[in-house]
C-alpha positions, 0 to 999 in steps of 0.5 A: 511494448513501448510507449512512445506512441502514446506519450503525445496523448497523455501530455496533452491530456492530463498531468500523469508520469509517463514513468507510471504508465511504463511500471503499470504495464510491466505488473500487468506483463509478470500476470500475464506471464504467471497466468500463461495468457495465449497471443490472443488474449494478451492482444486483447489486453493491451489494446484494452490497455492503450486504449485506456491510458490514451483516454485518461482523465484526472485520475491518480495511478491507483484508480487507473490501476483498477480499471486495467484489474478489472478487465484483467481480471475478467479475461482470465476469470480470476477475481484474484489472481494474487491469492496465492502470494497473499497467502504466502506472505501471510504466512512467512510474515507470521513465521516472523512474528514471534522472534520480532515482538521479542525484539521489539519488547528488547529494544531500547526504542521499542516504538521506534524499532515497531515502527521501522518493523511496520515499514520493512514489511512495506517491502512485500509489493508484487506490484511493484516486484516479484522478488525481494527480500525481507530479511535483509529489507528489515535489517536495512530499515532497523540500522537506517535513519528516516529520511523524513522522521516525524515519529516523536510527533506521530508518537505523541499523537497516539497518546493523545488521541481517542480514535485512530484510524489505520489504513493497512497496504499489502498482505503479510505486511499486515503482520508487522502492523499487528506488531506496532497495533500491540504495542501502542495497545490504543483502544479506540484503533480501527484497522481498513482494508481495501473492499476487494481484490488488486494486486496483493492488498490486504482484504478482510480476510488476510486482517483476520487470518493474521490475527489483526481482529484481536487487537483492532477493530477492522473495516473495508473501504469499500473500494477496489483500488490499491490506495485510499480514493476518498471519492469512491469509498464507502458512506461506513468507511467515511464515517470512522475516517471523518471521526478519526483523530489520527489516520496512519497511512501504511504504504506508497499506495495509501500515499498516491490516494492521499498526497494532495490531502492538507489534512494534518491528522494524516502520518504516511509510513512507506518505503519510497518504492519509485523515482515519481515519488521520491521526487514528490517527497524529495527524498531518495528511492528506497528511503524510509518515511514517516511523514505528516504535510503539516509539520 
């Protein structure tokens, strides 16, 4: 599939980068493949798909993505269909667990090696990729500096806040966030997922299997996107987000939901996993961020 033939629509219609729409169709591709969808059904989607993208409306790639999931989604009767890599994830990250916290609680900085950690495991997206590897991804992030690094203010927010809101990403990354929760052990912590399933997002579920319930209280969203959409998420999750005096924002998802929020509580922590946002953050692809708009 190109899209060339569509680009005139989009231009004209709404400031959206065409590179998006391209890495949009290409997760979708790498489904339909794992779910050996036949000619038919595959027609059936990209013509849902085009008809989609040449109809868009100020939209930010997330919420775009979760139109294209749920008509996905309907095709194949799978409400979930990255269920399996979630629970894989999950499990590695675990495997994990044990040997990092020692590390952490060894290391010279163990805020900061926490955090490097948190953000390696931003790492595991198969929206974005079905192979990567994590061993050598956190041994990139423990040796790397920051390309923007607000951690000493972001540290020092933690001690001074009352409530903390965390918005968690992908499963098995979740684990590395247990991690950094344990350390700053900060009692007025509420953890958020996302309210149902797309791509390999955490949901409650993956929160608890992991062990995040025991160290953070834990919420949903309410909302179906891969990001943080305040439009469209729920009155109970607006409410802890409102209160919060501290929101840490995990992954290029929760980014994409929230770049344009002037909001100096928010610390976005990811890996820059494309050239669209490394150019809105100015940095370069594969670069580790801890950033606040404010500072």
């Amino acid at each position: 599939m190109t899209n060339t033939n569509i680009a005139a629509d989009i231009e004209q219609k709404v400031e959206f980068d065409l590179r998006c729409v391209e890495c949009q169709y290409k997760s979708f591709e790498r489904l339909m493949n794992k779910f050996q969808m036949d000619e038919s059904m595959r027609n059936e989607f990209v013509d849902f798909y085009n008809k989609e993208i040449r109809g868009l409306t100020v939209k930010t790639t997330p919420e775009i993505h979760r139109v294209l999931n749920r008509e996905f989604c309907r095709l194949i009767s799978n409400n979930d269909p990255y269920s399996e890599e979630k629970q894989v994830s999950n499990r590695l990250m675990l495997q994990l667990y044990k040997h990092f916290r020692t590390e952490v609680l060894e290391a010279m900085n163990p805020f900061k090696t926490a955090l490097k950690l948190s953000i390696a495991g931003n790492i595991m997206d198969y929206g974005v990729a079905q192979d990567f590897d994590i061993h050598k991804t956190i041994d990139t992030v423990l040796g790397a500096d920051f390309a923007i690094d607000h951690s000493v203010e972001l540290e020092k927010r933690i001690k001074s806040a009352k409530k903390i809101l965390y918005l968690g990403d992908n499963a098995g990354e979740i684990v590395f966030d247990k991690l950094f929760i344990e350390l700053i052990m900060h009692p007025g912590l509420t953890f958020a997922v996302r309210g149902s399933a797309v791509l390999n997002d955490a949901l409650e579920i993956d929160a608890r299997e992991v062990g995040i319930d025991m160290v953070a209280d834990v919420i949903n969203n309410g909302y179906d996107a891969p990001s943080t959409v305040l439009s469209e998420c729920s009155p109970e999750f607006l409410e802890v987000y409102n209160e919060a005096d501290l929101i840490i924002s995990k992954g290029q998802g929760n980014f994409e939901g929230l770049m344009d929020e002037n909001d100096p509580r928010i610390f976005f922590l990811l890996m820059v996993k494309c050239d669209v946002v490394a150019e809105k953050m100015s940095v370069p692809q594969g670069s580790f961020v801890v950033y606040n708009k404010t500072i």
